[in-house]
C-alpha positions in Angstrom: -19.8 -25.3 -1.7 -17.6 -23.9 1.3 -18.4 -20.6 2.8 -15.7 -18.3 3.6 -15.9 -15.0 5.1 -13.1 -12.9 5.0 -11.6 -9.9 7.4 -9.8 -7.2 6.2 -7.8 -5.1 8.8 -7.9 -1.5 7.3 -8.2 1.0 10.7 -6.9 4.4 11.4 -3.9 3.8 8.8 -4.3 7.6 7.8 -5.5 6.8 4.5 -9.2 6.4 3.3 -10.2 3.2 3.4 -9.6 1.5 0.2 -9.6 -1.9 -2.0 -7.1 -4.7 -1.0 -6.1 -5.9 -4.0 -5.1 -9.2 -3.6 -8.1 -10.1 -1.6 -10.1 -8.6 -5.1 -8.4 -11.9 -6.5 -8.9 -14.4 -4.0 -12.4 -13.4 -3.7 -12.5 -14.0 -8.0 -10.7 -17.0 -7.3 -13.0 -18.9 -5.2 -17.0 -17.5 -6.5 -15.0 -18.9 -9.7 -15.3 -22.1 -7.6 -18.9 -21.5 -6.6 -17.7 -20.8 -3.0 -19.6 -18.5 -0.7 -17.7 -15.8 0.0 -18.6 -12.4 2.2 -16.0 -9.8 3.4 -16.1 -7.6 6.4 -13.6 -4.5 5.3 -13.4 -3.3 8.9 -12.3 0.5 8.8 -13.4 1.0 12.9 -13.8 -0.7 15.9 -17.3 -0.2 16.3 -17.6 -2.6 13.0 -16.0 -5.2 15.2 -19.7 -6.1 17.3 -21.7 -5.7 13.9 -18.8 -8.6 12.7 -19.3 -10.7 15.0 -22.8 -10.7 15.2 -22.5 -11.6 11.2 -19.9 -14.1 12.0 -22.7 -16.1 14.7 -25.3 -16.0 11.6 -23.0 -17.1 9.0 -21.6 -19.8 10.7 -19.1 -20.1 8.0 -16.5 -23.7 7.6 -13.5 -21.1 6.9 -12.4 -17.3 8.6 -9.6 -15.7 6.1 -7.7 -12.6 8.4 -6.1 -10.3 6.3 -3.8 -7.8 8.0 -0.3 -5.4 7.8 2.0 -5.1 10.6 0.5 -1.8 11.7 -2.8 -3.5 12.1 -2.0 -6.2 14.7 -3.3 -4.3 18.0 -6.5 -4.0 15.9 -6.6 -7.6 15.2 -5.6 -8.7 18.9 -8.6 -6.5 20.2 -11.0 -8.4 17.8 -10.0 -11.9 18.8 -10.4 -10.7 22.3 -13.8 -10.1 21.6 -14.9 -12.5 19.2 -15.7 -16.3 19.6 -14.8 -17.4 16.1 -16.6 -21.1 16.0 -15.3 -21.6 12.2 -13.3 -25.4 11.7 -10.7 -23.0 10.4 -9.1 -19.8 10.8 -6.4 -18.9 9.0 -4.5 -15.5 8.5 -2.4 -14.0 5.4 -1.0 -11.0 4.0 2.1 -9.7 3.7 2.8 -9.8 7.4 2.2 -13.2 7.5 4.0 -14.0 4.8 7.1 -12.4 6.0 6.8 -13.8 10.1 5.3 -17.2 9.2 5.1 -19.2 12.0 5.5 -16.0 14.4 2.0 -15.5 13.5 0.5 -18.5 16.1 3.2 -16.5 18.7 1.3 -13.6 18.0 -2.1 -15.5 17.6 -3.2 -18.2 19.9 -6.5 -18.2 17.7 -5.5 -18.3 14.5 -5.1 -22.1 13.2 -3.8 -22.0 9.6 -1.2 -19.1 7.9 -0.9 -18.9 4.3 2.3 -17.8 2.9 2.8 -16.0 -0.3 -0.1 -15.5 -3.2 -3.0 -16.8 -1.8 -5.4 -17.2 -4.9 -4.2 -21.1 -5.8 -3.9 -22.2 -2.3 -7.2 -21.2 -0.8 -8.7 -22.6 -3.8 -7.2 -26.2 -2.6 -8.0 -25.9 0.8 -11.4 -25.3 0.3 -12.2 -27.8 -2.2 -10.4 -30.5 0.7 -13.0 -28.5 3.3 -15.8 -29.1 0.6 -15.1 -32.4 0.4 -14.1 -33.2 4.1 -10.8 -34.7 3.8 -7.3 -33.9 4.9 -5.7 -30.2 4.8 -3.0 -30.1 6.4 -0.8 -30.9 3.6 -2.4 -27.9 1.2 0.8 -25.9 -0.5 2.0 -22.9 1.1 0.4 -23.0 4.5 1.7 -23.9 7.5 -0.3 -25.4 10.4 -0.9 -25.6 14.0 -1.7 -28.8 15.6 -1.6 -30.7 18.5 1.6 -32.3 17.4 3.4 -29.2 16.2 3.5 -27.0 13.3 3.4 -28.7 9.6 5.0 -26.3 7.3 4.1 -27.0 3.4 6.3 -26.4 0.7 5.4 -23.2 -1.1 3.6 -23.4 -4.4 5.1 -21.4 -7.4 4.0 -18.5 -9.0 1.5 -18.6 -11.2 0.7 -16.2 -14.4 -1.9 -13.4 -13.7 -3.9 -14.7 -16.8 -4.5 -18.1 -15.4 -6.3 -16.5 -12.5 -10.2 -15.3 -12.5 -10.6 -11.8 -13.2 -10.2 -9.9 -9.6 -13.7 -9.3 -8.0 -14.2 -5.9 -6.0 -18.3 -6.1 -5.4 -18.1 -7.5 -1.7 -15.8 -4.0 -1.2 -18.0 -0.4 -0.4 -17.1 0.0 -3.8 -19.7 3.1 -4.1 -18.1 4.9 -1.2 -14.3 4.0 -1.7 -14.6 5.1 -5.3 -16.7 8.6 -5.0 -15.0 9.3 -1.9 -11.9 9.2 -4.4 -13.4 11.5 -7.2 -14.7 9.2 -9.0 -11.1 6.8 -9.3 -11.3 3.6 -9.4 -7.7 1.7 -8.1 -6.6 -1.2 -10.0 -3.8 -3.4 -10.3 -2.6 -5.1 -13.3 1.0 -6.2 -12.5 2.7 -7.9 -9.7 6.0 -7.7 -8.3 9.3 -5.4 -8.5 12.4 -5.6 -9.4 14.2 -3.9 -6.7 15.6 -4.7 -3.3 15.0 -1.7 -1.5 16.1 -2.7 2.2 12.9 -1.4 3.7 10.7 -3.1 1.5 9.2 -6.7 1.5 9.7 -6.9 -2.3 13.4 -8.4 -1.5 11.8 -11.2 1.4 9.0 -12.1 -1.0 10.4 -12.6 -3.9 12.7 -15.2 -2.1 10.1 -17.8 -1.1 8.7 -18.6 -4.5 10.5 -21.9 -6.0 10.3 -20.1 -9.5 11.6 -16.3 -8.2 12.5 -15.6 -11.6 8.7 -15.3 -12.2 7.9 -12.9 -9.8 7.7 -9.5 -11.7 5.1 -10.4 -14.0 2.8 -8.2 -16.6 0.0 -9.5 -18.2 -0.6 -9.1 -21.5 -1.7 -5.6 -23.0 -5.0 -7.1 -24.2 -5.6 -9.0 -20.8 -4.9 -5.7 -19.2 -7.6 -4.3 -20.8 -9.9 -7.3 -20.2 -8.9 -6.5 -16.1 -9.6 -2.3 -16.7 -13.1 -3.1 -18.7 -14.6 -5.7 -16.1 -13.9 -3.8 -12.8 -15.8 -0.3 -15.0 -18.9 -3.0 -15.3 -18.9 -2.8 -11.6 -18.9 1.1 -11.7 -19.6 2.3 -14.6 -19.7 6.3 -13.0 -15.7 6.3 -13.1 -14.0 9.3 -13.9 -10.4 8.1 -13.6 -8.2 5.4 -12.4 -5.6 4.5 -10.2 -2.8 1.8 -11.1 -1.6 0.9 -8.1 1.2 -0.8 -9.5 4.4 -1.0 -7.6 6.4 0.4 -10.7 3.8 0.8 -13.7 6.8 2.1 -15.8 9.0 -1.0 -15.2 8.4 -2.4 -18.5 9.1 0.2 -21.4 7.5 -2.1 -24.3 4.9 -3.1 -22.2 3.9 0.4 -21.5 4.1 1.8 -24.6 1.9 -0.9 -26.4 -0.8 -0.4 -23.6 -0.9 3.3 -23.7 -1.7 3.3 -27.3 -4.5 0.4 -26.8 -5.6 2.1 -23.3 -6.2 5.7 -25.1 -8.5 3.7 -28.1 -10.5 1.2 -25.8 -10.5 3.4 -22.4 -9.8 6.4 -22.9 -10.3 7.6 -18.8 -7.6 9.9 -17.4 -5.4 7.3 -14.7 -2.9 7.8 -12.4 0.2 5.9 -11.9 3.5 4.7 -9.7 6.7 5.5 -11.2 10.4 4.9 -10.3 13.0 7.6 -11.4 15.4 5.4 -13.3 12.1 4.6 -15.5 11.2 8.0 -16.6 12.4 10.0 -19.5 11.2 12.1 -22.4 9.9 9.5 -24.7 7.9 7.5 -21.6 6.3 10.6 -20.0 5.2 11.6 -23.8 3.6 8.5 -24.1 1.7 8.3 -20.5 0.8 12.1 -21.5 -0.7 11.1 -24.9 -3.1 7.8 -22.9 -4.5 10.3 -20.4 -1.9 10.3 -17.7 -2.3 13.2 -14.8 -0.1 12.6 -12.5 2.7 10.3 -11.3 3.9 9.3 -8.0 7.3 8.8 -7.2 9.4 7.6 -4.0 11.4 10.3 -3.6 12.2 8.6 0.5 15.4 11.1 1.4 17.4 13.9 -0.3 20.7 12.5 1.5 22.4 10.8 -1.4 24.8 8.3 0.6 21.6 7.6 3.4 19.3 6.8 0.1 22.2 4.5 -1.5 23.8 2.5 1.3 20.7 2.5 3.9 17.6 2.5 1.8 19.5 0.8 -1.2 18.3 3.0 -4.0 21.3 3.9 -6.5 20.1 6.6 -8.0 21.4 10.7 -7.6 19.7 13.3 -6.7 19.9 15.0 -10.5 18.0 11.2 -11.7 14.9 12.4 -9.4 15.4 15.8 -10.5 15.3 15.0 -14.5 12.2 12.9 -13.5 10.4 15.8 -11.9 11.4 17.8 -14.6 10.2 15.4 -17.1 6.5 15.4 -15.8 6.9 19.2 -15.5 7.4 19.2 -19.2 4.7 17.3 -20.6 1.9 18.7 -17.5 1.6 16.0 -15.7 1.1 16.2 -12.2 3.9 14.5 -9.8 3.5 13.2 -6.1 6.7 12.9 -4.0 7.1 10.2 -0.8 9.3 10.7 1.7 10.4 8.5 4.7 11.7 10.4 8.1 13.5 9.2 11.1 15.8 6.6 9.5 18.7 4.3 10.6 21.6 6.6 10.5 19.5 9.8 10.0 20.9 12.9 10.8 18.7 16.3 11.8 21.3 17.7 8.6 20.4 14.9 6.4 16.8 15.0 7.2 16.8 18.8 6.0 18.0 17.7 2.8 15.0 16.1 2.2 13.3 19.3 2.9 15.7 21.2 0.8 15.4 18.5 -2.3 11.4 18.6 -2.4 11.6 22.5 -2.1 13.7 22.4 -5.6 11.3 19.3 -7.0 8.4 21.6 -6.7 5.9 18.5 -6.5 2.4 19.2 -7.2 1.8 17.0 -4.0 3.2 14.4 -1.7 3.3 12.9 1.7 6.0 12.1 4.3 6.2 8.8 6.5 8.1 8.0 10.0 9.9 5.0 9.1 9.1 1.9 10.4 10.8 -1.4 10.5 9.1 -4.3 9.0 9.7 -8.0 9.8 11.4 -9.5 7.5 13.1 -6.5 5.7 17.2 -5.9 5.5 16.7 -2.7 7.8 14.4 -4.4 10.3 17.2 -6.9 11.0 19.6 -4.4 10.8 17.6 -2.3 13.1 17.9 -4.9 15.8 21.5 -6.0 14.9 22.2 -2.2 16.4 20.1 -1.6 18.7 18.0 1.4 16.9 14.1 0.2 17.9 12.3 2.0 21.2 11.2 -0.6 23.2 7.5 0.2 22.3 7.5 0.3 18.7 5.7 -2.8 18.0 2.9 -0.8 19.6 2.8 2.1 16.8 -0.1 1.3 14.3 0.8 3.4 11.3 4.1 5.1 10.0 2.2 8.6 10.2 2.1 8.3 13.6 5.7 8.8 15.5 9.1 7.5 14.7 9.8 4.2 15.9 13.4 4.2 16.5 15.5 5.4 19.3 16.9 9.2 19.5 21.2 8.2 18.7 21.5 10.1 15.9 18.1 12.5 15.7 16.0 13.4 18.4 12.1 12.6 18.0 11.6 16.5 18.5 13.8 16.8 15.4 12.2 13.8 13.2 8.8 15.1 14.3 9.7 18.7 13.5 11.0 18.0 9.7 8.0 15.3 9.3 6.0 18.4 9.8 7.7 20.4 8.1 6.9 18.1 5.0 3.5 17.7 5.3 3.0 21.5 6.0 4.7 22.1 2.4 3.0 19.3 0.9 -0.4 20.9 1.4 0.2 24.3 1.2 1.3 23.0 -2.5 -2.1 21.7 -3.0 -3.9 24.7 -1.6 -2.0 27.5 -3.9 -2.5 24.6 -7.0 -5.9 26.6 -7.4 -4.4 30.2 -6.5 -2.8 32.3 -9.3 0.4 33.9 -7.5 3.9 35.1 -8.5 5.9 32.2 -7.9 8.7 34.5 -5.9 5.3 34.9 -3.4 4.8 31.0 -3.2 8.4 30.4 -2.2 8.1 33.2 0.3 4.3 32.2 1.7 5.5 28.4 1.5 9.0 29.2 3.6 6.5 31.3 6.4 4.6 27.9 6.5 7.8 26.0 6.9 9.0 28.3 10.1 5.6 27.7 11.7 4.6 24.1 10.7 3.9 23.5 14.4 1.1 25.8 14.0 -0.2 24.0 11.1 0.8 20.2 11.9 -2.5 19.8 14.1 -4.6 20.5 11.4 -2.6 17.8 9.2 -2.2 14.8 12.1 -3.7 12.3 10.6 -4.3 10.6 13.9 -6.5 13.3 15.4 -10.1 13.0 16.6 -11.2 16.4 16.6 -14.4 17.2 14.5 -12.9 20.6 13.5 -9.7 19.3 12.1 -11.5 16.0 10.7 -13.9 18.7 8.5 -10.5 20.2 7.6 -8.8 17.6 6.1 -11.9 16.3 4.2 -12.1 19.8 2.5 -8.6 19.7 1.9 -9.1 15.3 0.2 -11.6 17.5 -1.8 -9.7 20.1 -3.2 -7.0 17.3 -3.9 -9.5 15.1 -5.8 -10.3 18.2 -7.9 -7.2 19.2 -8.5 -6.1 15.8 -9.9 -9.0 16.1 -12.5 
């Protein structure tokens, strides 16, 4: 039996703290394997001391780092700290995935990085740990050593149902799931299908020798299988959250688990959705299973910035016939938006503005883009010159643009990121208020023209007690809204 103790990086991201969900599998994976594993879900820095004390008692053979970009400075300030006396430390995620050997650039303590899905993998490596012989030839990690870095070929993909059931118990579970109202995330599916330019989805897909594998659903019945052992854990949920990246992807699929979801669950859920998806006959269906609310990526009202920057073909009237759609049949809609991208224009960014003001969503949020290793606009980003020399320092894309001011100023980007998140929430607030629409539109544009007066209130970097209080009466009203 190996014992593994794993970090996950989730600070100041401007989101409650919530499940990783790939870690959920790993976790399965190796107690499947009678392995002793513990987690440390680190949400501040003053968990960092309480860590490392548990680290010194533990003593474990293997420390598994989990991280995103935006959480590297977070991660640096920890090994600084920390002693870490385990035979092996390794790191993985998505940012490792995508920077590979960068990662020993970036970290002088870290000893191992696993590439891609990590639930096959870690399971070798620790059985060779168990057993004390060699891993440094264990599929889809690379290695530092004395000699160099040994870089394994990556292993393929393999089905969800092959893999233990996903295991959230070493997880706050209690607190990330009633601090939720009562939702419960989940993931069933992995993969898209789409190459947005600012997404890893493209990069990832890439590395795996059977690519043609990497959307993949599991079965309707071990869907529900996944759905009815996570409620064992908490039985108290109310609703649930797919956190698929496109939970509409697969029509047939979808339809065959709403009707078996409705009979053997039954719980309201809420859902990702991508415009070209939607229509009558699928929101009908999610309607009928219990389905409140749907997010979409809305990301820019520009048409031609959407299309040849962002790579997503679809028009303006596609996202509005969506919108409509979940209008139609009640169901809630969330809208994302990105601000301050290559090519941006102040003009294009108040298209944006202008398109969510016609939407109407029930809720949404907007980001600050930021370029990830490893995506088409990060390198693009560089090819032209577009990154401030400090970006790599910004920890979250809620927390100011990250490229230059060519074609918008930061006093513009930050004025219409405002300006969305002022309209976003003063959408949630009237949700409970009975009022003339013509009112709305009027109160909402008064909000618009003063968002500076309101944006401190919705930073979601600040510190202040006041404005913390605020915003958790404000998650509340959201959570019961969304009931």
């Amino acid at each position: 039996m190996a014992k593994i103790h794993l970090l996950y990086f989730d600070l100041h991201t401007g989101y409650y703290p919530s499940f990783n969900h790939g870690l959920a599998y790993i976790i399965g994976t190796l107690r499947n394997e009678r392995h002793k594993v513990t987690l440390s879900h680190l949400i501040d820095e003053k968990d960092f001391n309480n860590t490392i004390r548990l680290l010194e008692r533990e003593d474990p053979d293997l420390i598994g780092l989990s991280f995103t970009t935006n959480q590297k400075k977070y991660v640096r300030c920890f090994l600084k700290t920390a002693r870490l006396s385990a035979k092996l430390k390794i790191a993985g995620g998505v940012h490792c995935t995508m920077v590979k050997e960068g990662v020993f650039e970036e970290f002088p303590e870290i000893d191992g990085v696993c590439i891609g899905e990590g639930e096959i993998p870690l399971k070798q490596l620790c059985q060779r740990l168990e057993k004390n012989e060699d891993y440094l030839s264990t599929s889809s990690f690379y290695f530092r050593t004395k000699d160099g870095i040994i870089k394994n070929s990556i292993a393929p993909l393999k089905d969800i149902e092959a893999m233990p059931l996903p295991d959230y118990s070493p997880f706050n579970y209690h607190k990330i799931i009633s601090d939720s109202g009562e939702c419960f995330p989940m993931m069933l599916s992995r993969g898209c299908p789409y190459g947005c330019y600012y997404c890893c989805n493209r990069t990832l897909r890439q590395i795996y020798p059977n690519r043609a594998k990497y959307v993949r659903f599991p079965s309707v019945q071990h869907s529900i299988k996944i759905i009815k052992n996570n409620l064992l854990l908490y039985p108290k949920t109310e609703k649930i959250a797919f956190a698929d990246d496109t939970f509409t992807l697969n029509r047939k699929w979808l339809y065959s688990f709403c009707k078996i979801y409705k009979e053997e669950i039954g719980l309201p859920f809420l859902c990702n959705g991508r415009v070209e998806t939607i229509d009558d006959e699928t929101v009908r269906c999610l309607k009928d299973a219990g389905c409140m609310s749907i997010d979409f990526g809305v990301e820019s009202g520009n048409e031609w910035l959407r299309e040849h920057i962002l790579n997503r073909k679809h028009s303006n009237e596609r996202i509005k016939d969506a919108f409509r759609a979940t209008k139609k049949y009640d169901i809630k809609s969330f809208s994302f938006n990105i601000v301050g991208l290559p090519f941006e224009t102040a003009d294009m960014a108040q298209e944006t503005v202008n398109l969510n003001l016609e939407l109407q969503p029930n809720f949404g949020k907007s980001f600050y883009f930021f370029p990830y290793p490893g995506t088409k606009l990060y390198q693009m980003c560089h090819d032209y010159g577009l990154v401030r020399d400090n970006y790599d320092s910004v920890s979250g894309y809620l927390e100011s643009p990250s490229l230059k001011e060519i074609f918008m100023s930061h006093k513009d980007m930050k004025s219409y990121f405002g300006q969305l998140q002022a309209f976003f929430y003063t959408r949630l607030l009237f949700s409970k208020i009975r009022i003339p629409g013509s009112l709305e539109r009027l109160l909402i544009r008064f909000v618009l023209i003063f968002n500076k007066t309101f944006l401190p209130l919705l930073n979601p970097t600040t510190n202040n007690k006041f404005i913390l209080g605020f915003r958790k009466i404000i998650r509340k009203i959201a959570m019961k809204y969304l009931q």
